[in-house]
FIFILO-835494 format. One record per residue: y, x, z of N, C-alpha, C, CB in turn; residue in three letters. Coordinates in steps of 0.001 Angstrom, whole numbers, plus 500000, padded with zeros to 6 digits. Glycine has a CB too. Layout:
BEGIN
YXZYXZYXZYXZALA
...
END
This chain:
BEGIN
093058048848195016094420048340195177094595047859196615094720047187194161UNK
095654048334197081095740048111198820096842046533198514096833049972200037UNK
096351046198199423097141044657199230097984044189200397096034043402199031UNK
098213043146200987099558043137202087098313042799203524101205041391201664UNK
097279042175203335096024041740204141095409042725204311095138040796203631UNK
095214043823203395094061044931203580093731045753205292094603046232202419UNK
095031046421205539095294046643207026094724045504207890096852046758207303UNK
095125044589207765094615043319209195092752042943208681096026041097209017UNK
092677043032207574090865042921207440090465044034208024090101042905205848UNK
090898045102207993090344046791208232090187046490210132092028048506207592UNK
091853046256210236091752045742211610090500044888212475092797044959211596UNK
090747043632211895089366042851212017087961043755211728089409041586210876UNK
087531044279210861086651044884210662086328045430211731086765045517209805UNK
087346046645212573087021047683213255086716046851214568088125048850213274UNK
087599046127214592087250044912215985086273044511215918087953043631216202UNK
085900044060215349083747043830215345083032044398215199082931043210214612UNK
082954045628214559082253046901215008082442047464216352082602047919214165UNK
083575047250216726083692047860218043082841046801219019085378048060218494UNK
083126045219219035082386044268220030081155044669219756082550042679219889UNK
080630044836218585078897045056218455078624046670219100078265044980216437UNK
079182047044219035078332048470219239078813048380221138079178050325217973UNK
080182047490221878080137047157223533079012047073223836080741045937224094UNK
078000046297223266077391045217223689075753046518223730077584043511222415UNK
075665047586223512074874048212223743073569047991223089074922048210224807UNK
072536048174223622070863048007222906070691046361223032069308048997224018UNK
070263045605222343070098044376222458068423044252223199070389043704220935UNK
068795044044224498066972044295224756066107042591225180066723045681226610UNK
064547042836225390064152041684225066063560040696226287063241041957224052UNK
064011039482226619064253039041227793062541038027227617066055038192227972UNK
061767038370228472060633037784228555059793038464228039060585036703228145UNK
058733037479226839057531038084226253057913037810225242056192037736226523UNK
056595038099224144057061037685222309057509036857222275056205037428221168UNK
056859035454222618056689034525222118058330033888222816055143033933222408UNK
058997034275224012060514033804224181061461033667223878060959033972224581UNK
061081034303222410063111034654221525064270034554222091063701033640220360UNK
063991035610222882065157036074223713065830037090223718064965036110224690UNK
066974037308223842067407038894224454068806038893224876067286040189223280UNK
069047040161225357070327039831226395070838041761226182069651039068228636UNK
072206041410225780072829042719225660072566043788226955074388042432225481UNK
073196045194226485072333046084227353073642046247228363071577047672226539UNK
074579045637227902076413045716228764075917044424229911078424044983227275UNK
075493043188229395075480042334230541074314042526231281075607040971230209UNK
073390043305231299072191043512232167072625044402232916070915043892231581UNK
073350045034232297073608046889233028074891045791234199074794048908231257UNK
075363044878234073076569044537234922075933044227236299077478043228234315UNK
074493043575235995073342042724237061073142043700237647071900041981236596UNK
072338044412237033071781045384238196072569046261238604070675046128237905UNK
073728046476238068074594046996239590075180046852240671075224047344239620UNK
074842045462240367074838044617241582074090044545242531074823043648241390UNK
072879045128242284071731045725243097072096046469244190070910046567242342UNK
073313046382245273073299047364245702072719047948247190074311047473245469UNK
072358049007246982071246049876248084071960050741248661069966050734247477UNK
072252050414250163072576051249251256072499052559250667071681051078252480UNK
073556053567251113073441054838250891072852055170249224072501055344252080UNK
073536054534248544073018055079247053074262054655246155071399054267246425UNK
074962055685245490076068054967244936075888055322243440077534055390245583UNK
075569054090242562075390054445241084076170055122239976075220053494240611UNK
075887055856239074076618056240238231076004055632236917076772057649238342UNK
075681056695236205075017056160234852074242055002234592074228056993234431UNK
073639054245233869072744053479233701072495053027232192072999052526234545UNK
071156053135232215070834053035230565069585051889230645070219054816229726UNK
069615051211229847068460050246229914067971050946228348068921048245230053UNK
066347051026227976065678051634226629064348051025226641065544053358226566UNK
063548051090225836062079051048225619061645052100226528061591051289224094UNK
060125051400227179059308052205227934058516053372227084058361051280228638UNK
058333054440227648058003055626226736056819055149226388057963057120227317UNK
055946054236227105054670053570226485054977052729225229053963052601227555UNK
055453052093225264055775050924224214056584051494222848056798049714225013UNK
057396052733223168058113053589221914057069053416220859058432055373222222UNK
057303052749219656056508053143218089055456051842218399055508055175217875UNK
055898050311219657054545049189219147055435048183219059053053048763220280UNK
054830046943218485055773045643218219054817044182218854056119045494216197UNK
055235044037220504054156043071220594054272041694220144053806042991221821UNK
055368041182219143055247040372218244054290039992217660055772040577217623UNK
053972041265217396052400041158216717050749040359216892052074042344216866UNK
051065040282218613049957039896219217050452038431219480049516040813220475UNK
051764038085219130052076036238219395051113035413218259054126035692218973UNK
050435035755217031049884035285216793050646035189215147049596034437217786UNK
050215034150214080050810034204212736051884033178213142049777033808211363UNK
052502032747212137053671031876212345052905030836212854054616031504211090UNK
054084029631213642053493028431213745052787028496214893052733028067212667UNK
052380029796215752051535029996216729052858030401218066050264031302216207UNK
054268030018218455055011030427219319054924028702220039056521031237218694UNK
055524028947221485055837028191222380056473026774221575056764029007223347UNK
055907026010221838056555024284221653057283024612222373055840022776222015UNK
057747023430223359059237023120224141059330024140225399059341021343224806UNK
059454024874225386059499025587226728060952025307227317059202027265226560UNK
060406024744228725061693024492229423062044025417230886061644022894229775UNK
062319025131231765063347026176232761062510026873233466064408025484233872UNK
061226026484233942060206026963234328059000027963233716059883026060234620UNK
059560027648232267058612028365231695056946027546230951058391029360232919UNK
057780026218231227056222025818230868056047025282229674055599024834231754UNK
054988025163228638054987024928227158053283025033226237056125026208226582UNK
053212024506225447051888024595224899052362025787223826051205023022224225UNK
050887026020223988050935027071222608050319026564221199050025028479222949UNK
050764026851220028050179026380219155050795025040218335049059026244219729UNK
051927024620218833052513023332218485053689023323218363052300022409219232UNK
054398024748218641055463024155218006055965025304216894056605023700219133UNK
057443025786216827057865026258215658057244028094215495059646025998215704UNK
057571028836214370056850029951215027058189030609215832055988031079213818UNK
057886032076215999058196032664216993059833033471216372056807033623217479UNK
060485033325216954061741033743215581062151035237215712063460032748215723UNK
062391035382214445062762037246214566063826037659215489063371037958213070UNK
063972038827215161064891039662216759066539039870215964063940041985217406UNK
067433039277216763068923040131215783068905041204215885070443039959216112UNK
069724041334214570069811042880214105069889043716214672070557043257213506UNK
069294044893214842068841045858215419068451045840217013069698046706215111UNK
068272044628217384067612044574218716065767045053218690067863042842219245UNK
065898045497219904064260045973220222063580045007220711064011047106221248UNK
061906045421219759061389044380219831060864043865221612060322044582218746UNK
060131042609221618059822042103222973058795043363223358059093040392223006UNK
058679044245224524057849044869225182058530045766226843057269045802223975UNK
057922046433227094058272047072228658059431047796228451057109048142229374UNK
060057047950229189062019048393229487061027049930230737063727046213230995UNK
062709050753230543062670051890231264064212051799231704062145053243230416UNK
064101051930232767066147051939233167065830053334233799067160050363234718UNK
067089054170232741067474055429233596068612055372233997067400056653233016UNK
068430056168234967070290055789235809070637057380236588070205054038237667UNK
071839057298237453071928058707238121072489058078239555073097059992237231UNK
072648058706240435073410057987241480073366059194242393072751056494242097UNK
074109058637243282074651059724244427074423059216245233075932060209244627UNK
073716060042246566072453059511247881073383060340248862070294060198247775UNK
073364059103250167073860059791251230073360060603251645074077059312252043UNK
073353061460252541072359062892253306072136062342254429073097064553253637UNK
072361061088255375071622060797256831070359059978255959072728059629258267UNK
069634060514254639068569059644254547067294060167253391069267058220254149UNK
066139060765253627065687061255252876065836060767251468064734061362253297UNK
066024061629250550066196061606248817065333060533248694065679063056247779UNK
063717060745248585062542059980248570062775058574248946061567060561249425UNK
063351058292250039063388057355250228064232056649249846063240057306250987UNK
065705056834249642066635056424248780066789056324247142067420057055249159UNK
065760057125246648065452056749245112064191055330245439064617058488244043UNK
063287055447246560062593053993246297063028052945246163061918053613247013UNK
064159052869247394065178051215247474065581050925246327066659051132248355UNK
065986052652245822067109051898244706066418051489243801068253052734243991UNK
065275052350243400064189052135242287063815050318242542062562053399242620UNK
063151049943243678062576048624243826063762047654244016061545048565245046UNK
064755047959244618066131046962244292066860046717242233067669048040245447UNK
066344047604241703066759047947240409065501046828239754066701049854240008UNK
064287047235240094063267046303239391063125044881239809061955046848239533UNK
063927044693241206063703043016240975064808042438241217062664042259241868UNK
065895042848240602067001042357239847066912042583238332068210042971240358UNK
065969043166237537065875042797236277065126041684236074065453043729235572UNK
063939041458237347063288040445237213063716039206237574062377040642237663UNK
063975039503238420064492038210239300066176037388238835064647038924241074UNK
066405038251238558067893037608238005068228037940236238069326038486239059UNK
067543038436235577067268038093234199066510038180233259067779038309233759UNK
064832038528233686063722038362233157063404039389232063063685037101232752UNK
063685040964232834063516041893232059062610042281232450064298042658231859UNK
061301042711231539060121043248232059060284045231232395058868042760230757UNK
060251044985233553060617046827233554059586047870234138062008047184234568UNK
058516048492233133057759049257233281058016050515234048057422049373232281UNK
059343051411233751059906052459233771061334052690234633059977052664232520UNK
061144053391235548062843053571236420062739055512236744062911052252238673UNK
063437056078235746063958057513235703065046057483236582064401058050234284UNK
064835058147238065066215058342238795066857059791239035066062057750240171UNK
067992059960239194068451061239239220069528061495240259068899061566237938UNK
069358061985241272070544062548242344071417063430241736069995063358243605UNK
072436062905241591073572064019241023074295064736242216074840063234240060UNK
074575064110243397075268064502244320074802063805245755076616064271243893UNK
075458064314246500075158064002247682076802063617248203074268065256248438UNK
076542062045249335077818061676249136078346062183251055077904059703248477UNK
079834061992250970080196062654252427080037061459253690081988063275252382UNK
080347062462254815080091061447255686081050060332255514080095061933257008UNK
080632058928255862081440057715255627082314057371254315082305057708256659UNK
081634058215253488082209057689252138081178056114251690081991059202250770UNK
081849055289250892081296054416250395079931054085249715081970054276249892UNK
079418052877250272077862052949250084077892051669249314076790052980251552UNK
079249051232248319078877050689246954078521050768246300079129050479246403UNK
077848049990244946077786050370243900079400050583243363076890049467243232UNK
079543051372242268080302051694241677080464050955240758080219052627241482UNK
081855050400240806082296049872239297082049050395237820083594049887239297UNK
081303049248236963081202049838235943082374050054234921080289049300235500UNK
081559051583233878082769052063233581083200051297232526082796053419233322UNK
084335051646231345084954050880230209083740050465229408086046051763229306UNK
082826051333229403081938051055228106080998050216228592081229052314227388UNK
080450050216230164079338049314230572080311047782230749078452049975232212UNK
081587047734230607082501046621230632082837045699229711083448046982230872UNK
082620046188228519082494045642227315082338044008227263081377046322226728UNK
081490043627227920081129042499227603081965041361228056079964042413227967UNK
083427042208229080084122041317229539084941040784228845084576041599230385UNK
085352041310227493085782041077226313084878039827225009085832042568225912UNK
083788039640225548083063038951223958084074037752223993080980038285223950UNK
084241037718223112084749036369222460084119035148222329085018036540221304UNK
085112034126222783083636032610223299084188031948221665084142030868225533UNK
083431030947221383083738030191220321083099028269220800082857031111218832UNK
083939027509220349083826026137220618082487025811219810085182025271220158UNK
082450024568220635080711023718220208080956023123219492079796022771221076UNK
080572023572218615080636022730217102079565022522216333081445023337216125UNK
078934021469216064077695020506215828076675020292216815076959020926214743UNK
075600019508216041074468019727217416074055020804217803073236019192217331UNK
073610021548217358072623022482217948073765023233218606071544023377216873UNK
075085024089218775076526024204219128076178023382220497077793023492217921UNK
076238021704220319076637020930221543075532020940222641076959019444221148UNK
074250021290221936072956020572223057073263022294223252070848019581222418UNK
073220023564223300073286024624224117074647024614225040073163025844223242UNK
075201024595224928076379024301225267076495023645226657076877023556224278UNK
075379022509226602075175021821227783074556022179228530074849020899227760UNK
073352023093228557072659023502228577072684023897230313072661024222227483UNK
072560024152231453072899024029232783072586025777232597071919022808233963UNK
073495026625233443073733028113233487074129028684232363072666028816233856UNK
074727027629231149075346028200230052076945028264230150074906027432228867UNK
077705029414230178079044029226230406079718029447229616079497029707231209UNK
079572029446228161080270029372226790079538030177225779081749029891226853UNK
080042029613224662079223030202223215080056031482223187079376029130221513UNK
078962032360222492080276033735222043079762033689220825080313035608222824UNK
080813034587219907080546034812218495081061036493218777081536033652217210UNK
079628037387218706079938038683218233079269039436217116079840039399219211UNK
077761038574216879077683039018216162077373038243214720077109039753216650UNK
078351037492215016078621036301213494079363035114214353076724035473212492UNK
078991033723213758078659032894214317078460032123215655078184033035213964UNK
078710031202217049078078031234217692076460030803217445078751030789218380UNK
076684030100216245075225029247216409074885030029214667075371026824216609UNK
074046030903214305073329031512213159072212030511212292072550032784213792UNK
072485030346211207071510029379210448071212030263209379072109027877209925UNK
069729030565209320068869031360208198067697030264207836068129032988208848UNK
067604030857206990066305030430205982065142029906206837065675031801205055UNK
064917031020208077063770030981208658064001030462210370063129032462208414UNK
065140030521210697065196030717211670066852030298212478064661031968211584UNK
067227029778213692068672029639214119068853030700215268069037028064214648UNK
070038031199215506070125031960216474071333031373217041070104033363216151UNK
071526031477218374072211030618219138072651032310220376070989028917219798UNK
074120032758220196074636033598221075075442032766221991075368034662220434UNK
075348033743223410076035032882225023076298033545225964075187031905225827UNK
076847033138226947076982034027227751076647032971228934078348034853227659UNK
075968033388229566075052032742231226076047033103232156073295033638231848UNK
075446032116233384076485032276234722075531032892235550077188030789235496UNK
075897034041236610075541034989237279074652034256238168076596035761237820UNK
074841032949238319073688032668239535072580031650239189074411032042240916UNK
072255032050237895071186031631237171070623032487236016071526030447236712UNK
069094032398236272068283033865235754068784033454234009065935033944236170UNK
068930034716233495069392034435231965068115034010231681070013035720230927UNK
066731034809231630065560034059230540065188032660230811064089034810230567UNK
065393032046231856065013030521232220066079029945231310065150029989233993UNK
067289030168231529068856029478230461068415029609229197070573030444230479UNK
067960030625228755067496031004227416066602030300227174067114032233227174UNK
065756030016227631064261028986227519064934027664227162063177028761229203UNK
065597027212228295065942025628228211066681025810226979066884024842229547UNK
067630026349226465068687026537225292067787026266224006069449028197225252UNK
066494026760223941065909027461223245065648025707222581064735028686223913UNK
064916025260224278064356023861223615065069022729223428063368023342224289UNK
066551022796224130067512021844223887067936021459222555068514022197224488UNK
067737023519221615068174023497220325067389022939219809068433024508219720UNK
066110023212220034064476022796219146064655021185218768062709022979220423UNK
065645020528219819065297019180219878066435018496219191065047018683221315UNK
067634019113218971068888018723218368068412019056217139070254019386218825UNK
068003019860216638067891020682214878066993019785214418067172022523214616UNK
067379019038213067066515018349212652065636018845211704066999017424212325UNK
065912020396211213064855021304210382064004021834210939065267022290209732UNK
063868021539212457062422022085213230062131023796212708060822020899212600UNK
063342024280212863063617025656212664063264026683213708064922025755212434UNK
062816027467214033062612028355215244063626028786215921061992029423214990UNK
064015029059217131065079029429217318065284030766218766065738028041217427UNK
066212031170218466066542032805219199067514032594219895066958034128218272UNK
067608033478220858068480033408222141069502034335222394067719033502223247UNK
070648034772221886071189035938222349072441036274223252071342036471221380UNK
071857036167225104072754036716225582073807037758225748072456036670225972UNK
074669037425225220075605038623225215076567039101226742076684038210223974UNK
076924038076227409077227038438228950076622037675229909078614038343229300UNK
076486038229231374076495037325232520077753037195232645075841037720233766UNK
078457035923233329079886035961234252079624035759235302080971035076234046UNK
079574036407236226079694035773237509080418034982238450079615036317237940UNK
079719034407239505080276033280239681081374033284240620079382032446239997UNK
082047032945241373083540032965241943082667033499243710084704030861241785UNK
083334034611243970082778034569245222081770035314245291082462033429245630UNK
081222035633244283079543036465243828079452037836242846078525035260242805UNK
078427037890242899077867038977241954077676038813240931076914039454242146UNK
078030039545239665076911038863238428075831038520238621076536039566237416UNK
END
């Protein structure tokens, strides 16, 4: 029976299928034991920000390293009960003391080595070789350096060759790598809501894929979106333990960046 609401739920429906599937591969920001991860729309925004003289980007895909395809290094964090106590901005924390290590949202890949394939177009006053290195080593430490993606793997591809004095930007990303300029923020509401929230390089809760703040059986998940001039996995860390310390069920808790914004004046 079609009812007078049915259309606007369908509506709604398709609208959140559509934000979840923007938001690309959910990939995994640190090591096991970080419960982290950060959409494949707001990483892909960072590193095109990477940009390398004479190399102008097109495609870009962030995936599992062809090594790591078919392993789960979850596995090696140890049994429950064996993940990071308080880890704060630096990274620093005992092992063994505090909650265990919390599962991955839905259909995100598990914590292990990243492969970014991409395509781009290389000026001709500059050998190929040498213009896939920049871009290659400008690509790997902006995953590192500005959001704590471990990246084993960089597949590059010259599609074209660009003319004299044409532009040696990166290229704006397209509708679909844009996605994330759309997530939807949602207000701080309770503790664990308020202590991320505060959280320094946190620039609002989003709700895309539920909830901003997720409460399971086993585990809380806490979605956000970071400010461009602070590394997402350090924000994620502190978030992680701000929550640890507000939640009075000493619940494990997960991190899921869904955008960078960048900052006024800057880059993602």
């Amino acid at each position: 029976m079609t009812t007078e609401r049915g259309p606007q739920r369908a509506d709604g429906w398709t609208a959140a299928v559509r934000q979840r599937l923007g938001l690309g591969r959910l990939l995994p920001l640190g090591g096991a034991v970080d419960g982290a991860w950060i959409a494949e729309t707001a990483a892909a925004s960072v590193l095109r920000g990477a940009a390398v003289p004479g190399a102008v980007l097109g495609m870009l895909k962030i995936g599992p390293a062809r090594a790591a395809v078919g392993t789960d290094p979850r596995a090696e964090a140890g049994p429950a009960g064996a993940g990071l106590a308080g880890v704060g901005p630096a990274g620093a924390g005992s092992v063994g003391a505090g909650p265990a290590v919390p599962p991955a949202p839905p259909s995100a890949l598990p914590p292990g080595p990243l492969r970014i394939e991409a395509e781009f177009r290389a000026a001709g006053d500059r050998p190929l070789p040498d213009a896939a290195a920049a871009l290659r080593a400008a690509l790997v430490t902006a995953a590192s350096a500005r959001l704590g993606l471990e990246v084993a793997e960089v597949d590059l591809r010259v599609t074209a060759l660009l003319e004299d004095g044409a532009t040696e930007q990166v290229t704006a990303p397209s509708a679909a790598s844009s996605a994330s300029a759309s997530v939807p923020t949602a207000e701080a509401e309770g503790p664990a809501a308020r202590a991320a929230a505060a959280v320094p390089g946190v620039v609002s809760l989003t709700r895309v894929l539920g909830s901003a703040v997720h409460t399971a059986e086993d585990h809380i998940r806490i979605e956000l979106a970071t400010a461009g001039d602070h590394r997402a996995l350090d924000v994620a860390r502190s978030v992680r333990t701000a929550v640890s310390a507000a939640a009075a069920d000493g619940l494990p808790v997960s991190v899921l960046v869904t955008d960078v914004v960048p900052q006024a004046g800057g880059t993602p």
